[in-house]
One Martini backbone bead per residue (centre of mass of N, CA, C, O) as a GRO file, in nm:
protein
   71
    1UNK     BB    1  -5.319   1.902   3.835
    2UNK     BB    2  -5.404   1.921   3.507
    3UNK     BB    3  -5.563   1.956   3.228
    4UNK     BB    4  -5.562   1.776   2.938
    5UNK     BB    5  -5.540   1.750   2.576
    6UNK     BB    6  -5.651   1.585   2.300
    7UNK     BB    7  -5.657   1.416   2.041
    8UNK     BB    8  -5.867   1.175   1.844
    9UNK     BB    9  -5.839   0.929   1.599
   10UNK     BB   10  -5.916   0.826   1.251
   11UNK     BB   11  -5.962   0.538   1.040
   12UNK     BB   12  -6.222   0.367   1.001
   13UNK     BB   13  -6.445   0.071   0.911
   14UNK     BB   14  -6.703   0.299   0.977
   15UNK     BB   15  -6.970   0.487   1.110
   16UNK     BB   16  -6.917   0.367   1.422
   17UNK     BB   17  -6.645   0.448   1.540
   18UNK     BB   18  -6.510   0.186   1.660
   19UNK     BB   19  -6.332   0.088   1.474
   20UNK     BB   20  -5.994   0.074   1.336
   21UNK     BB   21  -5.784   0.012   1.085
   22UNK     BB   22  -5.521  -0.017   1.264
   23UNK     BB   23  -5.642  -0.079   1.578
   24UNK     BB   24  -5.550   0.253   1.672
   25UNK     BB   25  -5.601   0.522   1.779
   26UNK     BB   26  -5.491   0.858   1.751
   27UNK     BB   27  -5.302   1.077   1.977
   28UNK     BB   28  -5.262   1.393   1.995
   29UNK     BB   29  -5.045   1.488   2.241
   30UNK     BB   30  -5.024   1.721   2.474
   31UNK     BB   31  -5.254   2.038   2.610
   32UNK     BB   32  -5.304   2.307   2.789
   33UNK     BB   33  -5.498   2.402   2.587
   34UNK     BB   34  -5.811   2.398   2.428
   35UNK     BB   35  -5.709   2.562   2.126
   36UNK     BB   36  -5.472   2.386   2.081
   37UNK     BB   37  -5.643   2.101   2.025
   38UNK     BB   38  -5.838   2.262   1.797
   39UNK     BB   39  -5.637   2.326   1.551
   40UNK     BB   40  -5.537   2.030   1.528
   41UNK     BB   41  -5.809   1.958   1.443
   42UNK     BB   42  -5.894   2.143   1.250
   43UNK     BB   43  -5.684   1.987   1.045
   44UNK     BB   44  -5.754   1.705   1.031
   45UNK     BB   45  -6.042   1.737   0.943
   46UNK     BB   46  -5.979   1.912   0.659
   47UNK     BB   47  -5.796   1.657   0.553
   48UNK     BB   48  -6.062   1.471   0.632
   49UNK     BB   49  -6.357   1.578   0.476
   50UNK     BB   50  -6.372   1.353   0.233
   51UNK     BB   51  -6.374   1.123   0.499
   52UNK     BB   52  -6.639   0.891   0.623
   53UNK     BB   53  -6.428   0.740   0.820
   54UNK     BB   54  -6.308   1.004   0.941
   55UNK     BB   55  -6.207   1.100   1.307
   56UNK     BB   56  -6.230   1.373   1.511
   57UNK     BB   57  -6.121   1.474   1.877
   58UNK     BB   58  -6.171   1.614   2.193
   59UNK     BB   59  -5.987   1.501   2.495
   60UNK     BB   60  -6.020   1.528   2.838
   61UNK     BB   61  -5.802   1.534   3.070
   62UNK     BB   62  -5.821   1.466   3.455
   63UNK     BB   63  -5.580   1.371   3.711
   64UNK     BB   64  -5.845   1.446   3.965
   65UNK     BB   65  -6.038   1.249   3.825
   66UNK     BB   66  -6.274   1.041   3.777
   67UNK     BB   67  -6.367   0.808   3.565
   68UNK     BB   68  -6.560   0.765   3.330
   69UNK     BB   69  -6.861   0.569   3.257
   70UNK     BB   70  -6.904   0.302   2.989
   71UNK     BB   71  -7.216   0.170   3.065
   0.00000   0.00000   0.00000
């Protein structure tokens, strides 16, 4: 299997972009490749330009790596 991409964000509670005011970030894919993932990302950031605390990225996902650790 290959990688894929999601966009990955929403608004947060503050600038340390922590907690999600939802609870939980938003989603967006999967894309089979990353141009597709970024042009989404690009109409999210673009449209939340003016809100300092909504943030979008682009995570690559690969179930063929090991998870990558977060301590």
């Amino acid at each position: 299997m290959m990688a894929r991409f999601w966009v990955v964000g929403g608004e947060y509670a503050d600038t340390n972009f922590d907690i999600t005011v939802t609870g939980a970030e938003e989603w967006f894919g999967p894309y089979d490749d990353y141009e597709d993932a970024r042009q989404v990302w690009q109409r999210k950031a673009w449209n939340t330009v003016d809100h300092a605390t909504t943030r979008y990225r682009i995570e690559r996902i690969d179930p063929d790596e090991p998870p990558r650790c977060t301590d």
